[in-house]
C-alpha positions in Angstrom: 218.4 -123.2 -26.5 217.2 -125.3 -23.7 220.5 -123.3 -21.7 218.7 -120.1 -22.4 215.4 -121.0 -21.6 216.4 -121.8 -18.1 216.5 -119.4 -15.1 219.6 -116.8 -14.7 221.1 -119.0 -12.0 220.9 -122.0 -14.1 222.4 -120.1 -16.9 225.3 -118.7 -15.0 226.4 -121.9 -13.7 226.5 -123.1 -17.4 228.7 -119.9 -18.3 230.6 -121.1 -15.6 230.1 -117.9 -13.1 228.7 -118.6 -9.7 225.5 -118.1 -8.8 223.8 -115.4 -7.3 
């Protein structure tokens, strides 16, 4: 919830990619 309201990079680095 709170994850998905956050900005791409924010969410990336949750999904455990690297950011842009």
């Amino acid at each position: 919830a709170a994850e998905e309201a956050a900005p791409p990079a924010a969410t990336a680095t949750a999904e455990g990619e690297a950011p842009p």
